[in-house]
Each structure stands twice: as structure tokens, then as C-alpha cells.
Short mmCIF file of the C-alpha atoms (twelve columns), coordinates in Angstrom:
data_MODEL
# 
_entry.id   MODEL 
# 
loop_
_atom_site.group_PDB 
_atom_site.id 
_atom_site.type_symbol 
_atom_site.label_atom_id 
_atom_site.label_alt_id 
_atom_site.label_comp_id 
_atom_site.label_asym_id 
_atom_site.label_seq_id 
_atom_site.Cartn_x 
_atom_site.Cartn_y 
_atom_site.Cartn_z 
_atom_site.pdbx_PDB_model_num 
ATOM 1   C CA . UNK A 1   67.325 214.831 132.666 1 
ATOM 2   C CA . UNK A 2   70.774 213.038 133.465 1 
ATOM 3   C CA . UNK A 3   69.840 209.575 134.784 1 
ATOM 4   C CA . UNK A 4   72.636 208.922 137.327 1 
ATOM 5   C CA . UNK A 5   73.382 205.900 139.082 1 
ATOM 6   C CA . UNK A 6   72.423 207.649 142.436 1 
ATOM 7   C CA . UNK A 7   68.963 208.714 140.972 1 
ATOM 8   C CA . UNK A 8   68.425 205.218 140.409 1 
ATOM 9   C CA . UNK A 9   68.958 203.796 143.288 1 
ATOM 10  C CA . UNK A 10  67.031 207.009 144.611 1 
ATOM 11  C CA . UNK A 11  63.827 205.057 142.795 1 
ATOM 12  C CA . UNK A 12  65.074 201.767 143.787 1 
ATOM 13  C CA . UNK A 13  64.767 203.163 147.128 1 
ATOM 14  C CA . UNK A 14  61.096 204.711 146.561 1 
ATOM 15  C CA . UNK A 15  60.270 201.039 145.496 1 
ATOM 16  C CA . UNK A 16  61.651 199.258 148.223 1 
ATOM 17  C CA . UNK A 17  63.841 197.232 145.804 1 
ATOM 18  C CA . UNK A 18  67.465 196.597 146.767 1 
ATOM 19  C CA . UNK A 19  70.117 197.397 144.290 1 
ATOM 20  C CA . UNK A 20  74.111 197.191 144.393 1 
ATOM 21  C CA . UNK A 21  76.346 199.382 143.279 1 
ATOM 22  C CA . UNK A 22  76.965 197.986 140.438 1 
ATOM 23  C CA . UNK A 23  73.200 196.973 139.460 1 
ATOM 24  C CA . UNK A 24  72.658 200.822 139.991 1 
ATOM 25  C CA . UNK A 25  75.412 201.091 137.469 1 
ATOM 26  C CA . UNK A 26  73.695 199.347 135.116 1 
ATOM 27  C CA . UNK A 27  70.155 200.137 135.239 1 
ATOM 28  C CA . UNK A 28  71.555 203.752 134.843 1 
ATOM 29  C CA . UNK A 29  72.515 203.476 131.913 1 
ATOM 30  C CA . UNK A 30  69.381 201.533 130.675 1 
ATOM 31  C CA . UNK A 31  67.214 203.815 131.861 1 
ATOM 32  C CA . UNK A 32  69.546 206.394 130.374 1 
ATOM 33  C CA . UNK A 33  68.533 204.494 126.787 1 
ATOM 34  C CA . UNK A 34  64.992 204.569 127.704 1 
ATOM 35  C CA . UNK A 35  64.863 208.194 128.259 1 
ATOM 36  C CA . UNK A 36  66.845 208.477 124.869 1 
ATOM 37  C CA . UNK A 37  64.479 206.273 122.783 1 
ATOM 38  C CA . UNK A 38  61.279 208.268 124.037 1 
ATOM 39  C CA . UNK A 39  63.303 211.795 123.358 1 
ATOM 40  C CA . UNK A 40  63.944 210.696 119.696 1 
ATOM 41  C CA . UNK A 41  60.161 209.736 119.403 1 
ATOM 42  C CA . UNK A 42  59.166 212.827 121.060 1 
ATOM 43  C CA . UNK A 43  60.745 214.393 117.732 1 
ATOM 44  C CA . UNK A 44  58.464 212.519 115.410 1 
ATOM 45  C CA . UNK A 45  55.578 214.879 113.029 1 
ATOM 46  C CA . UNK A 46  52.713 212.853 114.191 1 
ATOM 47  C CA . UNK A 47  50.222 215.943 113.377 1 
ATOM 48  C CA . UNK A 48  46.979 215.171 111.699 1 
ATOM 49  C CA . UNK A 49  47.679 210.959 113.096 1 
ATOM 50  C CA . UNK A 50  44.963 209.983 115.312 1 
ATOM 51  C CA . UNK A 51  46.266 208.429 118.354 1 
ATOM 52  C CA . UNK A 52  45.943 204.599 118.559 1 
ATOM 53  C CA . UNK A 53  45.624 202.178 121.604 1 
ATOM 54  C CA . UNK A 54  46.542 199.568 119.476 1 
ATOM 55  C CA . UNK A 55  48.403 199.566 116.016 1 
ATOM 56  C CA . UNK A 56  46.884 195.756 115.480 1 
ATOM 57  C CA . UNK A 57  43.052 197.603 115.083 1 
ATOM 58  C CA . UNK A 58  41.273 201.518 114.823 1 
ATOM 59  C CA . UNK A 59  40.222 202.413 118.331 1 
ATOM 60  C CA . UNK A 60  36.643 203.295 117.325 1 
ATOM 61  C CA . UNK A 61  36.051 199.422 116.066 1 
ATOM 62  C CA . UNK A 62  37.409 198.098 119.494 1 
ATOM 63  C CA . UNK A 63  34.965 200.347 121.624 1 
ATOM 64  C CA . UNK A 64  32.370 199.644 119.260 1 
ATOM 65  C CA . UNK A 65  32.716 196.211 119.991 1 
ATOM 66  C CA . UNK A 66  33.689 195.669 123.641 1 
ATOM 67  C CA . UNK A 67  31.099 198.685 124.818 1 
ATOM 68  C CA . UNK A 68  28.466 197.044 127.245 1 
ATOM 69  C CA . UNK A 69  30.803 194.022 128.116 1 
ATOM 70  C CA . UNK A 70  30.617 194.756 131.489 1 
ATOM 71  C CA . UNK A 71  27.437 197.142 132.468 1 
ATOM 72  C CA . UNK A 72  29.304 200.562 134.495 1 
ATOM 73  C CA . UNK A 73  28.190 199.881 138.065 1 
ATOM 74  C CA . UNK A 74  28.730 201.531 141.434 1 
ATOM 75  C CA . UNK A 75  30.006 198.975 143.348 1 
ATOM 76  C CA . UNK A 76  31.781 199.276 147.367 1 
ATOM 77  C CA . UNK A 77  34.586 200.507 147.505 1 
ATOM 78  C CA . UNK A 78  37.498 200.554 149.992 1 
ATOM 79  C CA . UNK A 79  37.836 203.413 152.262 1 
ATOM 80  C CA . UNK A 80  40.250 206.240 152.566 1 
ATOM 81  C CA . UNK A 81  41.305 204.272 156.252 1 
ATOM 82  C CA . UNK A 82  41.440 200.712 154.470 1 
ATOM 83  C CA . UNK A 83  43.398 202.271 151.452 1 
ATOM 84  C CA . UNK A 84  46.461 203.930 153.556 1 
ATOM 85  C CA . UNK A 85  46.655 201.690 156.157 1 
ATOM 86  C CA . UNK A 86  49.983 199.791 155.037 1 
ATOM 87  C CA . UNK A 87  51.109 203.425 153.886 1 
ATOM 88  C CA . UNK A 88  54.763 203.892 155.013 1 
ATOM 89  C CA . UNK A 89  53.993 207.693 155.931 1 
ATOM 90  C CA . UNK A 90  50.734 209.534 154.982 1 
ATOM 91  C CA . UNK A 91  50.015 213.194 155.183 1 
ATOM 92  C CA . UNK A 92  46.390 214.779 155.175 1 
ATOM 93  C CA . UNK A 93  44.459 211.464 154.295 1 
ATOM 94  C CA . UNK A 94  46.811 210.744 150.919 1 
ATOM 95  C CA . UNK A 95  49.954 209.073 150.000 1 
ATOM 96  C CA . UNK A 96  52.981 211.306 151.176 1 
ATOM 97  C CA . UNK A 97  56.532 210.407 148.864 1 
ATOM 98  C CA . UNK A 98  59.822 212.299 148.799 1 
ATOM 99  C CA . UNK A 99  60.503 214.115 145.758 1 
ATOM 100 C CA . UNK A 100 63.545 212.170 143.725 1 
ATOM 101 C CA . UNK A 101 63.196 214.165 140.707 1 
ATOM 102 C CA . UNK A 102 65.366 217.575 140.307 1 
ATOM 103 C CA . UNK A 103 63.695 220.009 137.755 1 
# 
């Protein structure tokens, strides 16, 4: 996927953030080295690693010891109404974007 300065400010857009041309320019072509950094990981042989949510500490030790901090209650919730309300458009009770992304 070509990251262009137009698709950026495509997202900017989405986000409500305002971007000049030339900030469009340049987050481009950051976003462009993003993109490249994950595709080079994406290469990586990482069969047979278990996956990590930390590299500091194993995963199993930190559920082990943070299970039961906080007891898993149902607690109120807001409603579909409360939730959409400051929605800029909504379509069939959910969150209604344009597509930005070409496949």
C-alpha cells in the first residue's frame, strides 16, 4: 500500500485533525517508514516463539499474578442512544465512516 500525501490527509480528515500541505508531505513519508518497518518484521521466522505482551516478563507469570485484581463484574453500561449521540453520521444504530483505504 503506497502511502500518499493525499491518503494522509484522507486520515487526517477521518480524525478531524488539520494538516497543511506540507505537514501531509511529511507525515507521508513517515508513515511510509512505518509501513516499511512492520513489512520487514512481517518477514521475521517467529514459528515455534510464543507470543509475548511484554518482552520485560512471560505472559503466564503476569496473569498469574494480576488475576483477581479486580473481581469481573457486570456493571451499567451506556446505551446504544448515549454512545452515538455526538456521532457525526450514524447508520443502523452503529458508527458509519467513509472508506479511505483502496484494496
Amino acid at each position: 500500500m503506497k502511502i500518499t500525501p493525499e491518503l494522509t490527509q484522507k486520515i487526517a480528515d477521518l480524525a478531524q485533525i488539520q494538516l497543511t500541505e506540507d505537514e501531509s508531505i511529511y507525515y507521508a513519508s513517515e508513515l511510509a517508514k512505518i509501513i516499511t518497518s512492520f513489512e520487514e518484521l512481517s518477514k521475521v521466522n517467529t514459528e515455534g516463539i510464543d507470543p509475548l505482551i511484554n518482552p520485560l516478563f512471560d505472559h503466564k507469570e503476569f496473569f498469574a499474578h494480576y488475576q483477581g485484581t479486580r473481581p469481573d463484574e457486570v456493571q451499567e453500561s451506556l446505551s446504544t442512544q448515549q454512545v452515538l449521540k455526538n456521532a457525526p453520521s450514524v447508520e443502523s444504530g452503529q458508527f458509519k465512516i467513509n472508506s479511505f483505504v483502496e484494496e
